[in-house]
N, C-alpha and C positions, 0 to 999 in steps of 0.2 A: 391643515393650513400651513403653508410656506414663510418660514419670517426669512425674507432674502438678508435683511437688514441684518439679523443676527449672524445668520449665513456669511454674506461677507467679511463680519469684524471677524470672527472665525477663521477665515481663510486670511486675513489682515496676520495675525501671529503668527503665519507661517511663513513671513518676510523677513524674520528674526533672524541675528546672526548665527543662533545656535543650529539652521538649518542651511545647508550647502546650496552652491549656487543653480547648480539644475531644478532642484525642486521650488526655489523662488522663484525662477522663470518660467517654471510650466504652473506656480500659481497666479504670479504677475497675468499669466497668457488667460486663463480663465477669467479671473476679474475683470478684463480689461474686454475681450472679447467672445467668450460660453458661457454663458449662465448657465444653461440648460446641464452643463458638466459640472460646473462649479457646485450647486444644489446635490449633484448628485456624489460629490468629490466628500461635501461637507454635511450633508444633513444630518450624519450621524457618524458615532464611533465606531471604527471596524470592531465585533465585538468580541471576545475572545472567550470560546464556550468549551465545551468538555473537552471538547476536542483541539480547540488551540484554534487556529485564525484561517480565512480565507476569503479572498477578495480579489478585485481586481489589481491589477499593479499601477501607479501613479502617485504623485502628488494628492496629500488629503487626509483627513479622518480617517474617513472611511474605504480607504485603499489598500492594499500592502505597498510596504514601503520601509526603508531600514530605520524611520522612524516610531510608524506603528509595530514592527515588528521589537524594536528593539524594546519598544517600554512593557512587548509580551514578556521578553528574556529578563531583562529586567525584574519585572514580577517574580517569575519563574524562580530566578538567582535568589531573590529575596527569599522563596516562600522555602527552598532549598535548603536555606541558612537557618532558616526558623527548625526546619525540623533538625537537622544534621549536623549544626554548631556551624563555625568556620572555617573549621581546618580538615582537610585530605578529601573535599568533595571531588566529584569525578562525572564527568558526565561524555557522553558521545553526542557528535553532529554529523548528520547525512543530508543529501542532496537530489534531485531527481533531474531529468532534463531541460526543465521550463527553461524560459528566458528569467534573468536575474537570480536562476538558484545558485549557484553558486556567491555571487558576492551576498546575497541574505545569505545562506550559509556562515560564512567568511567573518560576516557584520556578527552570527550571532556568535561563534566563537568567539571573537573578537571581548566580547560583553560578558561572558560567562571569565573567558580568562584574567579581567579586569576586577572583578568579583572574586579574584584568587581562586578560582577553581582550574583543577586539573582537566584539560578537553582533549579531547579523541575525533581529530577531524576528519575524514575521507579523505583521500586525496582529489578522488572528480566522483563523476555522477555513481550512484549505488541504490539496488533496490531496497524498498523500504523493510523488507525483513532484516534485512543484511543489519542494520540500524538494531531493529531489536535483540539480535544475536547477539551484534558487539556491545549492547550494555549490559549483558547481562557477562557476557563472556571477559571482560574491561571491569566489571565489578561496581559499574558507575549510579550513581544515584538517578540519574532521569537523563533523557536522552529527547534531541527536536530531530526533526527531517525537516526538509524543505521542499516539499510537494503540495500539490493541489489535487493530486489523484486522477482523473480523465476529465476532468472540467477543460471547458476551451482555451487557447493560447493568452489573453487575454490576462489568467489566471492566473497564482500564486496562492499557494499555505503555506503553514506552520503546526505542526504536529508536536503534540508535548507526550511523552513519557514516564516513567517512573523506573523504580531499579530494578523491576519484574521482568521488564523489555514488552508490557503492557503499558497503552495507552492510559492517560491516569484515571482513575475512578475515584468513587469516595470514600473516605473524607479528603484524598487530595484534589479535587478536581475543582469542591467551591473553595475551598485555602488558596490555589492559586489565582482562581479566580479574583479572588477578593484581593489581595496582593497585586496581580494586574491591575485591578480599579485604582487602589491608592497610588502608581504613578500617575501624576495628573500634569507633567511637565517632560518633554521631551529632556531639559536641563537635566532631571531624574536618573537616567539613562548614563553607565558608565561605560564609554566609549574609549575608555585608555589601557588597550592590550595591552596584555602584559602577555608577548609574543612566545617567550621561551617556556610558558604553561601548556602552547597547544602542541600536539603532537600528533602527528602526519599520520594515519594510517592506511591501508592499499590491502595489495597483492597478498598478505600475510596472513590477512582478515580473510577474505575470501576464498583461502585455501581451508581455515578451518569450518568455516560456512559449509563449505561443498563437501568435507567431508560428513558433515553429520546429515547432510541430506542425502547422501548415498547410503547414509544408513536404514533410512526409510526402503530402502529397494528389500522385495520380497520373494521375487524370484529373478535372481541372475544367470540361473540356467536357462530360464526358459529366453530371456534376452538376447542370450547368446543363440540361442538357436534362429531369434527371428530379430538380429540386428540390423539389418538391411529394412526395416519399414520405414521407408518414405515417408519421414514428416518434415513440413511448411513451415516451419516459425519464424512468424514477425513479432519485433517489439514494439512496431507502431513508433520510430523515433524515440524509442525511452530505456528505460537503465536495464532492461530485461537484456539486452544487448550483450551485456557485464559478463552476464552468469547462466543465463539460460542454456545456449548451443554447449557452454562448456559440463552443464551439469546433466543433460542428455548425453552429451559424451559418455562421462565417468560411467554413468550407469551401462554404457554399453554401447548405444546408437552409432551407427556407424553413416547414415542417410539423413543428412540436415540437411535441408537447404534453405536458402535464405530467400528475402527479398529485397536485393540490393537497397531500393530507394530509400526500405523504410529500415533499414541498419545506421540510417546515416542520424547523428542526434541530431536532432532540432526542435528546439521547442515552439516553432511556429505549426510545427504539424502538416507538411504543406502535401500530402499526399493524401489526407482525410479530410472531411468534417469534422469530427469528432474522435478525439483518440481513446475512447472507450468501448470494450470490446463490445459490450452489450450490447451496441450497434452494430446491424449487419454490414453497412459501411464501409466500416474498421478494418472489416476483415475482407473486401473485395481482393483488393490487389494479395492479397494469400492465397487465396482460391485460383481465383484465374491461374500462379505461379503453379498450383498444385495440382489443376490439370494438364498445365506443360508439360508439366514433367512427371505426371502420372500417380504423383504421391497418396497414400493412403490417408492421412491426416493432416489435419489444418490447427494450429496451434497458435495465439493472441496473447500478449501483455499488455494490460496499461500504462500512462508513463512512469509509473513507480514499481511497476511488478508486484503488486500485490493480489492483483484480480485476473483469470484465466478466461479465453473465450475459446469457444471449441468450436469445429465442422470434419464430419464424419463422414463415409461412403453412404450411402444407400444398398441396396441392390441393383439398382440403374447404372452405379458409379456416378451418380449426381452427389454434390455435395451437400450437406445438410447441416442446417447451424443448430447447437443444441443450447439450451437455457441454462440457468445457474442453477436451479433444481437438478436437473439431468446430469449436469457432470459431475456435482455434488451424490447422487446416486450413484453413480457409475463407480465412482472411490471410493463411496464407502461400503457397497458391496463389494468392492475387490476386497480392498482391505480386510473387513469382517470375515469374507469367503476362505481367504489366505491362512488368516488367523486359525479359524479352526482347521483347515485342510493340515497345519504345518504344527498342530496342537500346542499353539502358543500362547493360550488362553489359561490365566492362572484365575480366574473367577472376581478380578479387581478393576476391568477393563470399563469402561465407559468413553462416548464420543456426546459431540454437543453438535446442536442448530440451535438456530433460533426463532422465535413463535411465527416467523413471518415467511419461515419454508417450510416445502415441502412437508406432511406429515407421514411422507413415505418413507421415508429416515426413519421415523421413531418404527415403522412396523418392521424394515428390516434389523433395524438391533435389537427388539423384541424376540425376531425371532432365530438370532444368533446368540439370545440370553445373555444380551452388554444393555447395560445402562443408558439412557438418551437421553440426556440432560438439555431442557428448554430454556434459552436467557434471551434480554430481550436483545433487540439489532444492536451489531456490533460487537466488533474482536475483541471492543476491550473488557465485554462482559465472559467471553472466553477466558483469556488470561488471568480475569479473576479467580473464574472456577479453580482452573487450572492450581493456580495457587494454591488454593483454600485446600483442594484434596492433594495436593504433592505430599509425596508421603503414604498415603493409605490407596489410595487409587490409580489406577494408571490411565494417562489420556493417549488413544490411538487413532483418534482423524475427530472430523466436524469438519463444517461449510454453512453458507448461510445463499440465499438465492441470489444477490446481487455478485456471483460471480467469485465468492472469497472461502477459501479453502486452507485446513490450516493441517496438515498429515501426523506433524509429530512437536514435541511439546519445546522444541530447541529454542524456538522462536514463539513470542508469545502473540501475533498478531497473523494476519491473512499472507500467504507464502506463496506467491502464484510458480517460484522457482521449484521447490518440492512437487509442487503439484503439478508442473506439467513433465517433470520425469516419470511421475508416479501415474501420469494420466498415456503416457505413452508407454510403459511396463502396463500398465493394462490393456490397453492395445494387442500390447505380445501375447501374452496369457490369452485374450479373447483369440487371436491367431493361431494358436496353439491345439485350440478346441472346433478350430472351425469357422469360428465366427469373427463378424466384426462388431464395432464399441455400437454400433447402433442395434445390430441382432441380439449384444448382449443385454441392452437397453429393455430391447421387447421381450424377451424372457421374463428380464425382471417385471416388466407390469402384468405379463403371465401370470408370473407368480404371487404376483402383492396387489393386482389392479392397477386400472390405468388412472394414471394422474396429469389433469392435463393445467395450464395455466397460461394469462399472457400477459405482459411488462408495457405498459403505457409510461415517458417520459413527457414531464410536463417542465418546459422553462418560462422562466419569470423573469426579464431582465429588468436594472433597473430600479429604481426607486418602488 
């Protein structure tokens, strides 16, 4: 049951001076004349969960907005303080495409540098690994982005960190949590940069990114010989933009082509429905470019490049979209294949999924005798691994089916940047032998059984 009445004096406090004039007049505009948004602006707190915040952007509770955002950072800065003391915290801030990422970006430096902490801003948009590198590489205690991931235009998140360049887990994840809750006042919120704490970073970052992702390259001979393959890669309007054509480069690629429209950022998305590759969709205008122009592969980013969408030849020459299972397969039989072929298997290796892919992962690192480590959904249960065995074990790929792939341990979250280098060096290799990434596909269920699946998306808008 609806109490409007409480609902409104709710939306009433956010007439306060302590909130700027835009946001009083798009609540002024609700009260006065939407209910029906007003209820859905305020009925609840946006809530801030393992993962850090997402919602729609507007005036309200239950929106993003540099006020619910802020009293995340807030939290965040607090819980910071608690574990690290006050003095030489360090944190990094990244951004994605959306509309409003950069000034929340902006906003949460802003709030972190006010809190006397040292921040590491981006300069413009960056994909979300690029983030997890530089806090590890920055040396920084915990690190946000500013993405929503492929959710509609609509959208905006908040993504929290830790100094691992993993998502945070526990025990930090209810610490900040709880810290979050105890701001209960936007007043809370310290809004007074202290400018000369943040520092601008770019161009400088992203060179040592791309080079530890060329390190992941396994065969550079065989690329050079079959650098001319034709591949399509769109970023879908998002930060893949950044880094992708240039990190296909390094490895070798010499045939990129693009798709104009969807190079251009925008976070309205105005070329798709949905800028998630997972959708066939997403990836029309790719295709169609790739049969202009005759190209052998079809390559997808979401808007924060973390997640990869694939489409391959046939024998027809028709194109064919493959699943997050499938590509997920694909890499980590090159990989493993490589590994032994190039006898670089020292008997400490282990890769990760997680319980909700494919089980045909766990039968090929059985029977390359690597380890296949099960956790539940989610990179940030990787990065945990990851941690825990640094040191004694070596990590050499993992993927999970919703599209996230993660090659090498530089980055502690899903790297759709690595992974479409490394999905395209597979490619060559599969070129090399004869075949293509789909013929090398059917071998593999040849050889391990076929595994088939299908991906139902259900949305709920809405109260």
């Amino acid at each position: 049951m609806i109490d409007i009445e409480s609902i409104r004096k709710k939306a009433e406090q956010w007439l306060g001076k302590e909130f700027n004039e835009a946001t009083r007049n798009e609540v002024r505009e609700m009260l006065e004349k939407d209910e029906k948004k007003l209820i859905d602006a305020f009925y609840q707190d946006l809530e801030f969960g393992t993962g850090g915040l997402r919602g729609i952007m507007g005036a309200g509770t239950n929106r993003m907005n540099i006020y619910t955002l802020g009293m995340a950072t807030q939290g965040l800065a607090n819980y910071i303080k608690k574990q690290s003391g006050e003095k030489g915290i360090r944190v990094a801030v990244a951004h994605d495409c959306r509309n409003n990422s950069r000034y929340f970006a902006e906003t949460a430096a802003d709030i972190f540098s006010a809190n006397g902490f040292e921040v590491f801003l981006f300069d413009s948009l960056r994909p979300t690994p690029e983030l997890s590198f530089a806090i590890r590489h920055y040396k920084c205690h915990s690190g946000v982005v500013i993405t929503a991931s492929h959710n509609p235009p609509e959208y905006n998140g908040y993504k929290a960190y830790w100094s691992d360049g993993g998502q945070v887990v526990a025990p930090h994840d209810k610490g900040i949590i709880e810290e979050v809750r105890k701001i209960t006042s936007v007043k809370e919120i310290r809004f007074d940069a202290q400018k000369e704490k943040i520092k601008i970073i770019g161009r400088e970052t992203d060179e040592l990114f791309l080079k530890e992702v060329l390190k992941m390259s396994l065969n550079p001979d065989i690329i050079s010989r079959f650098s001319n393959i034709a591949i399509v890669y769109t970023p879908i309007h998002g930060t893949g933009v950044k880094l992708v054509p240039e990190a296909l480069k390094i490895y070798g690629f010499r045939n990129i082509i693009n798709v104009p429209e969807q190079d251009i950022t925008d976070g309205n998305f105005p070329t798709v429905k949905s800028p998630n590759p997972e959708e066939p969709d997403a990836l029309k205008m790719a295709i169609k470019r790739a049969y202009e122009t005759g190209a052998d592969l079809v390559m997808a980013t979401d808007p924060d490049a973390d997640r990869l969408g694939l489409a391959v030849k046939n024998s027809k020459g028709e194109f064919v979209l493959l699943n997050g299972n499938q590509t997920g397969t694909l890499l980590m039989y090159y990989t493993l294949s490589q590994f032994r072929d190039k006898n670089l298997y020292k008997g400490n290796e282990y890769v990760i999924k997680t319980i909700v892919t494919t089980d045909l992962l766990d039968r090929i690192a059985e029977s390359f005798n690597v380890e296949c480590f099960n956790v539940l959904t989610g990179f940030k249960f990787f990065a945990e691994l990851i941690r825990k065995l640094e040191g004694r074990k070596k990590y050499i790929g993992g993927g999970e089916e919703s599209y996230g792939y993660l090659p090498g341990e530089y980055v502690r979250d899903k790297d759709a940047v690595a992974s479409c280098a490394l999905v395209a060096e597979a490619a060559a290799w599969a070129k090399s032998r004869g075949k293509s990434l789909l013929e090398m596909l059917v071998d593999i269920y040849l050889e391990y059984g076929l595994y088939k699946e299908k991906l139902i998306n259900l949305v709920r808008k809405g109260k």
